[in-house]
C-alpha positions as CSV (number, residue, x, y, z in Angstrom):
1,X,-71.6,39.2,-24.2
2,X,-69.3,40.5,-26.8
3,X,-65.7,39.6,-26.8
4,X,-63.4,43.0,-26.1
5,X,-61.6,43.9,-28.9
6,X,-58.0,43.8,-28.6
7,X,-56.3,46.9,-29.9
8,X,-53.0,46.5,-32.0
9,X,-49.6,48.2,-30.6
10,X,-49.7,51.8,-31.1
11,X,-53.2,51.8,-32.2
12,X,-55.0,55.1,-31.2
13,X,-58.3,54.7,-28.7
14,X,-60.2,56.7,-26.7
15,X,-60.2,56.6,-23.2
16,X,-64.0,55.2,-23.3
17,X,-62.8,52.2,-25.2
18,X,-60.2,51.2,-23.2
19,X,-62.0,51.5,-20.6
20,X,-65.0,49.5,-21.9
21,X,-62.1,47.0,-22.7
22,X,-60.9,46.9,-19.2
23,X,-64.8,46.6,-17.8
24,X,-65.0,43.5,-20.2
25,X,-61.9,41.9,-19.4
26,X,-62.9,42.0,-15.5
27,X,-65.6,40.8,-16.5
28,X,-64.6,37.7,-18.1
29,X,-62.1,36.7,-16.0
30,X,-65.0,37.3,-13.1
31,X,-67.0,35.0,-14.9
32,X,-64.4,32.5,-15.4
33,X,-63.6,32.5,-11.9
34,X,-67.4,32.2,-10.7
35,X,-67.4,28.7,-13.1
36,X,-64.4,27.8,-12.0
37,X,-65.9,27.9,-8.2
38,X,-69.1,26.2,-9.5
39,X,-67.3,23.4,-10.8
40,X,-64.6,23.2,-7.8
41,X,-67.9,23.3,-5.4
42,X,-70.0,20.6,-7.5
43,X,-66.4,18.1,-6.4
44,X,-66.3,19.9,-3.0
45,X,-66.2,17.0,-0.9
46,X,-63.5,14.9,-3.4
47,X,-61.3,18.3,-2.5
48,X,-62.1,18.5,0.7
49,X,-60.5,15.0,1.1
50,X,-57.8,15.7,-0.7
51,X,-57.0,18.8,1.8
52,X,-57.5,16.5,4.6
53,X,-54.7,13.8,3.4
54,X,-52.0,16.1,4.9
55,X,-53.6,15.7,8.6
56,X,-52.5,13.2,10.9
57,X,-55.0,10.0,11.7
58,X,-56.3,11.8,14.9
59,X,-56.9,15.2,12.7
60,X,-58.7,13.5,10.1
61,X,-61.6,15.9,10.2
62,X,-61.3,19.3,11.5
63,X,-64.2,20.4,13.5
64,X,-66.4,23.4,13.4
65,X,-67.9,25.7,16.0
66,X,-70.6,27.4,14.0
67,X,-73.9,26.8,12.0
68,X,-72.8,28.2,9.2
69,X,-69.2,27.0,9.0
70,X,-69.3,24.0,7.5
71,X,-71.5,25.9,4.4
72,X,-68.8,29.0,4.1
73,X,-65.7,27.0,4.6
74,X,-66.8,24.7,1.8
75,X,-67.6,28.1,-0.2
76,X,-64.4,29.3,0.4
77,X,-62.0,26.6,-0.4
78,X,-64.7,26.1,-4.0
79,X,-63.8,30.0,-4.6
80,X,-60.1,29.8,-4.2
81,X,-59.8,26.2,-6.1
82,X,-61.8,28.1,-8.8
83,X,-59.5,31.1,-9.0
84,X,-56.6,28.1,-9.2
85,X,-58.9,26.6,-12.3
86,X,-59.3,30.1,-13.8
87,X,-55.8,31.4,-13.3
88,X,-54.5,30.6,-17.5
89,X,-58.0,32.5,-18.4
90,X,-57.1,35.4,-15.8
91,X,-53.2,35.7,-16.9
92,X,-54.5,35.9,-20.2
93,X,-57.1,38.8,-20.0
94,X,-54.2,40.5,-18.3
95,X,-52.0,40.1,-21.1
96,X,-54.1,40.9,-24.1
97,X,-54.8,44.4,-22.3
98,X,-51.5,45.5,-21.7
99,X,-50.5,44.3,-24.8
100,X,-51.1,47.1,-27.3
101,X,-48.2,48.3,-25.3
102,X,-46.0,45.9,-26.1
103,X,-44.1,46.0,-29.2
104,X,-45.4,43.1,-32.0
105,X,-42.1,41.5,-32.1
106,X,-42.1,40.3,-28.3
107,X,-45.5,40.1,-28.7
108,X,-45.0,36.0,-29.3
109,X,-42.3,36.4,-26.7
110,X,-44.6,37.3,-24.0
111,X,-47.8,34.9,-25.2
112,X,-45.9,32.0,-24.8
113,X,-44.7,33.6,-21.4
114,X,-48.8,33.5,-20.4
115,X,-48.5,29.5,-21.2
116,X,-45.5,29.0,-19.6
117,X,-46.7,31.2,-16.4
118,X,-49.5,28.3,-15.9
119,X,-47.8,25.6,-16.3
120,X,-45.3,27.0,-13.6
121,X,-48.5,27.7,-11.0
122,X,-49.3,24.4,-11.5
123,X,-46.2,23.0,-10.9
124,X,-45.8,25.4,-7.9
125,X,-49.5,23.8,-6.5
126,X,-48.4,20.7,-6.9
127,X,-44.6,21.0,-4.9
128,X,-46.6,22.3,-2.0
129,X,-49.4,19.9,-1.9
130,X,-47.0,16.9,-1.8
131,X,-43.9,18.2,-0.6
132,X,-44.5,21.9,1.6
133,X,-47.8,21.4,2.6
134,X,-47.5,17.7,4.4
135,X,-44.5,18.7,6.2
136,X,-45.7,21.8,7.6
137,X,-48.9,19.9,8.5
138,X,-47.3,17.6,10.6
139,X,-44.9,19.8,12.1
140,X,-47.9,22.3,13.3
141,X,-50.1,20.0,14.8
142,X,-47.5,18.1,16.8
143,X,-45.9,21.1,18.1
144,X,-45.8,21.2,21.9
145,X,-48.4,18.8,21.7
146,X,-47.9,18.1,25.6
147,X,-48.6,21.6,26.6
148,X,-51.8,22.3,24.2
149,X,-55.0,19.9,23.7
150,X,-54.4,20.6,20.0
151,X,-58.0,20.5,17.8
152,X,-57.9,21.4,14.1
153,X,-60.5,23.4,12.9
154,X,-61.6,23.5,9.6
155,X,-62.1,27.7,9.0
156,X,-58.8,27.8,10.0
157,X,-56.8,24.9,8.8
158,X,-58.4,25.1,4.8
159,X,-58.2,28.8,4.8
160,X,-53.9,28.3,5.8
161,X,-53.9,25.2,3.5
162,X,-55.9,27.3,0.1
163,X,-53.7,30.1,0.9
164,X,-50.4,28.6,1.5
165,X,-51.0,26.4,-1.9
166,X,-52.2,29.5,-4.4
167,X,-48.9,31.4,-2.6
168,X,-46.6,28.5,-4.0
169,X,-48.5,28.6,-7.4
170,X,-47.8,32.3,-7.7
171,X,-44.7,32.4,-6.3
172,X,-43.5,29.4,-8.7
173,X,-44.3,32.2,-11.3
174,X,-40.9,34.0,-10.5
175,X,-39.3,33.2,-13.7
176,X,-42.1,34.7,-15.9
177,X,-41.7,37.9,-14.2
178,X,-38.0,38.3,-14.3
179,X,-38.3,37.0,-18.0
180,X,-40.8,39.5,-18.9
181,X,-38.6,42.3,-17.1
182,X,-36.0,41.5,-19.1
183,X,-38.1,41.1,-22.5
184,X,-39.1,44.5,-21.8
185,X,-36.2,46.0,-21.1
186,X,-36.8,46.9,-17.2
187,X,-33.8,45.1,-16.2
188,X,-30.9,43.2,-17.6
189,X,-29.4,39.9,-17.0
190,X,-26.4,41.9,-16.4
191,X,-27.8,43.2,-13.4
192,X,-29.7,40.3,-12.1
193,X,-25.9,38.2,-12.0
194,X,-24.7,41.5,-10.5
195,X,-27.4,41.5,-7.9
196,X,-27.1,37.5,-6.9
197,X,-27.1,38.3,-3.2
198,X,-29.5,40.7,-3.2
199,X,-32.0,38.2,-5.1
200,X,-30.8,35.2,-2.4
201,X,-31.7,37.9,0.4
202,X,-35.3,38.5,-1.5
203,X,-36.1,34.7,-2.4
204,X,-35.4,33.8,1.7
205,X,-37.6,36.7,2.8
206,X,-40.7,35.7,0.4
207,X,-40.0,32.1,1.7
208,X,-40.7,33.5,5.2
209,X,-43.4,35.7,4.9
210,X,-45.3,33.0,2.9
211,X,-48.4,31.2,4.7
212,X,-46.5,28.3,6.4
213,X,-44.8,30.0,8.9
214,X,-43.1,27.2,10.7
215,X,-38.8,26.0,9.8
216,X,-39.7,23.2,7.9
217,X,-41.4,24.9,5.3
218,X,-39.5,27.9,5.1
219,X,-36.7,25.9,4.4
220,X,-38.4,23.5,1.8
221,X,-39.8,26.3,0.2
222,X,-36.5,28.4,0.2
223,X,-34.6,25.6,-1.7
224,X,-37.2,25.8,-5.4
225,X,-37.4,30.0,-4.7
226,X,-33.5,29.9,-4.8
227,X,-32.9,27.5,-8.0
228,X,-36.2,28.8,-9.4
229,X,-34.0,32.3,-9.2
230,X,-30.7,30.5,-10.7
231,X,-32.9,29.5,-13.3
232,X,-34.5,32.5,-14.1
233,X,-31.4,34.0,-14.6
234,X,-29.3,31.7,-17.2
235,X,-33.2,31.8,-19.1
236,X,-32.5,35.6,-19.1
237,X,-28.9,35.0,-20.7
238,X,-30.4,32.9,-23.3
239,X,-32.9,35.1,-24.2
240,X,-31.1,38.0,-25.0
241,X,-28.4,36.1,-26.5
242,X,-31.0,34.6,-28.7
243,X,-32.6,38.2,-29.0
244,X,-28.5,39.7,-29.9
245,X,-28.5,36.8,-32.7
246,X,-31.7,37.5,-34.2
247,X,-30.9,41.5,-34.6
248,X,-29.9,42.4,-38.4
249,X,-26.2,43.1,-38.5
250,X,-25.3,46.8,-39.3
251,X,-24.2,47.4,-42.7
């Protein structure tokens, strides 16, 4: 298969190419996904284990109810840990299409955004697989444990534990997106320091209506979202700032 060529800002194409473009980038990032999974299911059981530290002694391994569970739960967790190991491949394909639209000076602006976007989903996996995740674990499966006969089973508990980590990842990506909205001149820091309450309001509701659904790890979660928003916002200043110094004077 032949790389997609990536057009230069303001270069004219045809509908047919970009669209060819698009088919191939899909493509690619498809295909880096699908390797991805074949690698993540090839260590299946390692990451299975590693899913399973969070559970208390007497959860140690969920159960299942069907032939085929144990098959298409192990299928499921390989696909989503293989759209975690494709996600800087993914971001990428993204990127180089939209960026003929992008002016070449923040052209470099907005690659090294790409890097910096998967190192922050990787840091955002790992805060909720050591820090979210056992917490809201524990919390769940001892909840009224005196009224229910609680059993854990594995559809269920990997599907909420995949999920609730990819969520973290993404949503550790906050800071590239209010970056790049700034970069492209959507929105200004002037607004975002304006708008703090607002943003406070927006970071708690994410927090909420993310996969752990429980106190705990709303509140664990809603302490990163909020300095992760801080942050985002002095990067802003600094940017343009550094953007402001970089502009020719006027004559």
């Amino acid at each position: 298969m032949r790389l997609p060529r990536r057009l230069r800002h303001g270069q004219a194409a045809e509908l047919t190419e970009h669209l060819g473009e698009l088919r191939s980038r899909v493509l690619i990032s498809f295909l880096a996904v699908a390797a991805g999974t074949i690698v993540a299911f090839i260590f299946h059981e390692r990451l299975i284990h590693l899913l399973n530290a969070p559970l208390p002694a007497d959860h140690a391994r969920p159960i299942t109810l069907g032939v085929a569970e144990p098959f298409m739960t192990s299928l499921k967790v390989s696909i989503l840990a293989g759209f975690a190991l494709a996600f800087p491949i993914v971001i990428w394909q993204v990127w180089a299409f939209i960026a003929p639209a992008v002016k070449e000076t923040s052209q470099r602006l907005v690659t090294g955004l790409v890097v910096f976007a998967s190192g922050l989903f990787a840091a955002g996996v790992v805060f909720g697989y050591i820090v979210a995740l056992p917490a809201a674990v524990r919390f769940l499966t001892s909840f009224d444990s005196e009224l229910y006969d609680i059993e854990v089973r594995a559809s269920s508990y990997y599907s909420f534990v995949s999920y609730s980590l990819l969520s973290v990842g993404l949503v550790f990506d906050l800071p590239v997106v209010m970056l790049g909205l700034v970069a492209l001149g959507v929105i200004s820091t002037a607004t975002l320091r304006s708008k703090r309450r607002h943003g406070y309001a927006l970071m708690a509701a994410i927090a909420v209506v993310l996969p752990g659904v429980d106190p705990v790890t709303t509140g664990l979660l809603m302490v990163p979202l909020l300095g992760l928003y801080e942050g985002s916002i002095w990067l802003c200043v600094a940017m343009e700032r550094r953007r402001e110094s970089a502009a020719p004077n006027p004559v």
